[in-house]
C-alpha positions, 0 to 999 in steps of 0.5 A, spaced: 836 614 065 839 618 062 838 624 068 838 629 064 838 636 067 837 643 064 841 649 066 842 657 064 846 662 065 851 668 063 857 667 067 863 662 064 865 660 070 859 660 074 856 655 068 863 651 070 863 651 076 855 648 075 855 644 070 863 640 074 858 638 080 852 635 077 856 632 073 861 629 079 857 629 085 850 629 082 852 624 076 847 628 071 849 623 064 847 631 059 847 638 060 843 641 056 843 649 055 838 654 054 839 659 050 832 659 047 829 662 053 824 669 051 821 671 058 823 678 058 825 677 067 831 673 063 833 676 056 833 683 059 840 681 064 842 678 057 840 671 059 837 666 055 835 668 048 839 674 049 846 672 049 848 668 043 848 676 042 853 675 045 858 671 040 864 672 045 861 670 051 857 665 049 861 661 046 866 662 053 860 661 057 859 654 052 865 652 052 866 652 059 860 647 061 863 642 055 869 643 058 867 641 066 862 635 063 868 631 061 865 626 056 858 627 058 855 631 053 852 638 053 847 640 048 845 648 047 838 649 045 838 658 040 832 661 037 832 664 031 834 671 035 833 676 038 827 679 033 828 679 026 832 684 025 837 682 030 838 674 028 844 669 032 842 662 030 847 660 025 853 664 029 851 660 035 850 654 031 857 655 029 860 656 035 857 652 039 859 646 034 867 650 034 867 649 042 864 642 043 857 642 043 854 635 043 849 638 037 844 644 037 836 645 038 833 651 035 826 653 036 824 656 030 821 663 033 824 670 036 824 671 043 820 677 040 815 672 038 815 668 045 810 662 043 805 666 038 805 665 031 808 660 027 815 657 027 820 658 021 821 652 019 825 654 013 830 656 019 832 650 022 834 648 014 838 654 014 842 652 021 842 644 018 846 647 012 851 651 017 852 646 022 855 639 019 859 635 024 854 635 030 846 634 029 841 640 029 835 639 032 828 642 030 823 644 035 816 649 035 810 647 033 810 639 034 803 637 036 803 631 033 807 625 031 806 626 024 808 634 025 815 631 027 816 627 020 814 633 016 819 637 020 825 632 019 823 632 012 822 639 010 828 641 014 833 635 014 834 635 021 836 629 025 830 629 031 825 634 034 824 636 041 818 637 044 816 642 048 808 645 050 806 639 045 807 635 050 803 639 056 797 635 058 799 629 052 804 624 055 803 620 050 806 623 044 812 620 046 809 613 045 805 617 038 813 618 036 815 612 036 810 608 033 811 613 027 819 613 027 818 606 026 813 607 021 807 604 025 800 608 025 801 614 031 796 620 032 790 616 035 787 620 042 785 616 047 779 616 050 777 620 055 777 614 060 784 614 059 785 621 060 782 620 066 787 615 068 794 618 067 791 625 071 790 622 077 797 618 076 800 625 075 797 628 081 798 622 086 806 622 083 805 631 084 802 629 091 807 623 093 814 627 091 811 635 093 806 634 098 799 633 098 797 641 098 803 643 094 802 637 089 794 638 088 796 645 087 801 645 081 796 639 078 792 645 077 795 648 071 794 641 068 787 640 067 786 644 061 792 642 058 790 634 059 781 636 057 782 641 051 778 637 046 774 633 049 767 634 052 768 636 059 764 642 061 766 649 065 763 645 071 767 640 071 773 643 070 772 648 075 770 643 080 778 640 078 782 646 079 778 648 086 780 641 088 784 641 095 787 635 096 787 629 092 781 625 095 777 631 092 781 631 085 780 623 084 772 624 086 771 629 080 775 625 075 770 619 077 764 623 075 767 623 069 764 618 063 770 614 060 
């Protein structure tokens, strides 16, 4: 708890109609909406980053989750826009509070950008300012706990949200909240450590998909959880060809901690 749940969408009355049933049926305690979404398979049909280009339709598409939630809050997550010339976050920002929202995300690039470059915090100020009676949250670029303390001070927003940050490091979280309440964050665990939550990760990925589907999604993650600590090319590939669990857990424990 909370079950949070995050959906997207162009159709009024379809988002209703999904946001109704997870709330009624599946006791989904928020909503959030994603609008910052930049893969071209979805912009291009006019979802994702693309609608708040929308500015009639995506407040009705808005409006009609806040209404089908009832008192459990929805939240809508904008970019900057679709491309610097063609800028929608301060409307949306705008419209999004009009109709209801519980607050508003922004990930501080374009759609054009994807996830390359640098986020424009500067951006996050300027919706901060625009937006005053829901908070803002700030998202891109937070790849440590002090990231997310800059952020809040440089832009003035009211919390951070973390994305690829976080991929193949858990314990950001634990670093956020130590650093929230002023204690010392942002020390890397050893490798031993690391070793251990990759193999809790894949036994919880086996236990819920199954063991062949399990270890294979594990895959993407090992990268993720390596990058910079000393684990050679062999090791590594012996990770990602490994084809069960038995086989994943053997590798990881060749590994000095």
């Amino acid at each position: 708890s909370p079950r949070s749940i995050q959906l997207y969408g162009t159709d009024p009355a379809v988002m209703g109609s999904a946001v109704r049933r997870l709330v009624n049926e599946l006791d989904a305690e928020h909503v959030d909406l994603n609008f910052g979404c930049p893969v071209r398979k979805v912009t291009r049909h006019g979802g994702g980053a693309a609608l708040p280009w929308r500015r009639r339709l995506f407040g009705d598409v808005v409006a009609a989750a806040v209404q089908a939630a009832g008192e459990v809050p929805v939240t809508v997550k904008l970019r900057i826009g679709l491309d610097d010339d063609h800028t929608t976050h301060l409307d949306a920002g705008v419209i999004a509070e009009q109709v209801g929202a519980a607050a508003v995300a922004l990930h501080a690039r374009t759609a054009e950008q994807a996830y390359s470059g640098r986020a424009q915090w500067s951006a996050i100020a300027e919706l901060k300012s625009a937006v005053s009676t829901i908070p803002v949250l700030g998202n891109g670029d937070i790849w440590l706990a002090r990231d997310a303390i800059r952020m809040m001070s440089e832009t003035g927003c009211d919390g951070v949200v973390v994305g690829r940050g976080c991929l193949g490091r858990p314990w950001l979280f634990a670093d956020l909240a130590a650093a929230f309440e002023g204690r010392s964050a942002d020390t890397a665990p050893n490798l031993g450590a690391v070793v251990t939550v990759m193999a809790d990760h894949a036994r919880r990925l086996c236990d819920w998909h199954g063991e062949v589907t399990g270890i294979r999604d594990m895959r993407k993650h090992v990268g993720w959880y390596l990058q910079g600590y000393p684990v050679g090319p062999a090791a590594r590939r012996r990770l990602v060809e490994a084809h069960d669990l038995e086989a994943f857990v053997a590798c990881l424990s060749e590994m000095d901690p």
